[in-house]
C-alpha positions as CSV (number, residue, x, y, z in Angstrom):
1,X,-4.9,20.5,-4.7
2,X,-7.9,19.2,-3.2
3,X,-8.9,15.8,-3.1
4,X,-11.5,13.4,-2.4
5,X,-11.4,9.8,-1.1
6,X,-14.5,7.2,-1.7
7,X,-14.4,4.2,0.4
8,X,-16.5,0.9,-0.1
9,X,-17.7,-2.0,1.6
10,X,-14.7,-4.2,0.6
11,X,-11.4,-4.2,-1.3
12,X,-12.9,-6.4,-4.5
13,X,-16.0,-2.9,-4.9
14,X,-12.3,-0.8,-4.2
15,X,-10.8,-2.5,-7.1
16,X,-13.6,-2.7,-9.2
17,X,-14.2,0.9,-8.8
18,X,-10.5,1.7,-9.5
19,X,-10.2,-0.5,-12.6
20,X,-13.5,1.2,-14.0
21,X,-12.2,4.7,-13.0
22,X,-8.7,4.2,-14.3
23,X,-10.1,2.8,-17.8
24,X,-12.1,5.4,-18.4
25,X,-9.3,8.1,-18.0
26,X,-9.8,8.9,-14.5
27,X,-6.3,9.3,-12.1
28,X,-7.3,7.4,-8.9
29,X,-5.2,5.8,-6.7
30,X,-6.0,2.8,-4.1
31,X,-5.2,2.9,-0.8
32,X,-6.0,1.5,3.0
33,X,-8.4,4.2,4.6
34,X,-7.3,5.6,8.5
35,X,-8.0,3.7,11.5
36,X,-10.4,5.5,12.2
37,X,-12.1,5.0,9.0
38,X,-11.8,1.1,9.7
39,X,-13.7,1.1,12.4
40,X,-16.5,2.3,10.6
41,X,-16.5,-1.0,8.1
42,X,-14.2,1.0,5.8
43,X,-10.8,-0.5,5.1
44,X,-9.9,0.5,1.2
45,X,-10.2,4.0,-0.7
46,X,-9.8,5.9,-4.2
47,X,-8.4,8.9,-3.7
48,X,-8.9,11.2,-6.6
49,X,-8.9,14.9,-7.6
50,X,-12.0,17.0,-7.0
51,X,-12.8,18.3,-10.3
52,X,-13.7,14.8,-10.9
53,X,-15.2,13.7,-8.1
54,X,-18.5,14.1,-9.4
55,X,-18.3,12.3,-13.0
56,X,-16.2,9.7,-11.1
57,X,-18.9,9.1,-8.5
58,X,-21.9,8.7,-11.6
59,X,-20.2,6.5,-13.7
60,X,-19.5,4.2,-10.3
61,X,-23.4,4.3,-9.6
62,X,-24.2,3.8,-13.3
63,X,-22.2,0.7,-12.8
64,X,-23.8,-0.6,-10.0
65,X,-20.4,-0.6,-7.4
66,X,-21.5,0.3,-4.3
67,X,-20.0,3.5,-2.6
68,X,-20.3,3.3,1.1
69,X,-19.0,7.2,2.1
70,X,-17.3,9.8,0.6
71,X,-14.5,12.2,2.4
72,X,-13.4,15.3,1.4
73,X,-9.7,16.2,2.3
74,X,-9.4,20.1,3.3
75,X,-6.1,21.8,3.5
76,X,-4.4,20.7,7.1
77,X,-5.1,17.2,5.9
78,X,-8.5,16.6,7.6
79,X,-11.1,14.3,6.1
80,X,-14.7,15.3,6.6
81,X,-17.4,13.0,5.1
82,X,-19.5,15.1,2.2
83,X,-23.0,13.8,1.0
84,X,-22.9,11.5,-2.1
């Protein structure tokens, strides 16, 4: 399965956006992002499925929390950031 992680400016958007997700029958998950995903000012993810990446991602915007990047997770594990 294929999944996607969205990352924010801070862990209170993280929440927000997991709370939101979560009550509107999304399955996310919040985690801490990679080091190397730190570094770039992002310390907090959702990690969710990819056939719902794209309703998930709306309804965040529609709601004003701010997405800072989204990263898709291919097969060997590797993140690769994807246009939002």
């Amino acid at each position: 399965m294929r999944f996607y992680f969205i990352t924010f400016r801070s862990v209170t958007y993280a929440q927000q956006g997991e709370r939101l997700l979560k009550g509107s029958g999304f399955r996310c998950a919040l985690q801490r992002t990679p080091r190397w995903m730190e570094e770039q000012g992002c310390g907090y993810a959702l990690k969710i499925r990819a056939a719902e990446i794209e309703p998930a991602t709306a309804l965040l915007a529609q709601r004003q929390i701010p997405i800072r990047r989204v990263y898709l997770q291919s097969k060997d594990g590797q993140l690769e950031e994807v246009p939002t």
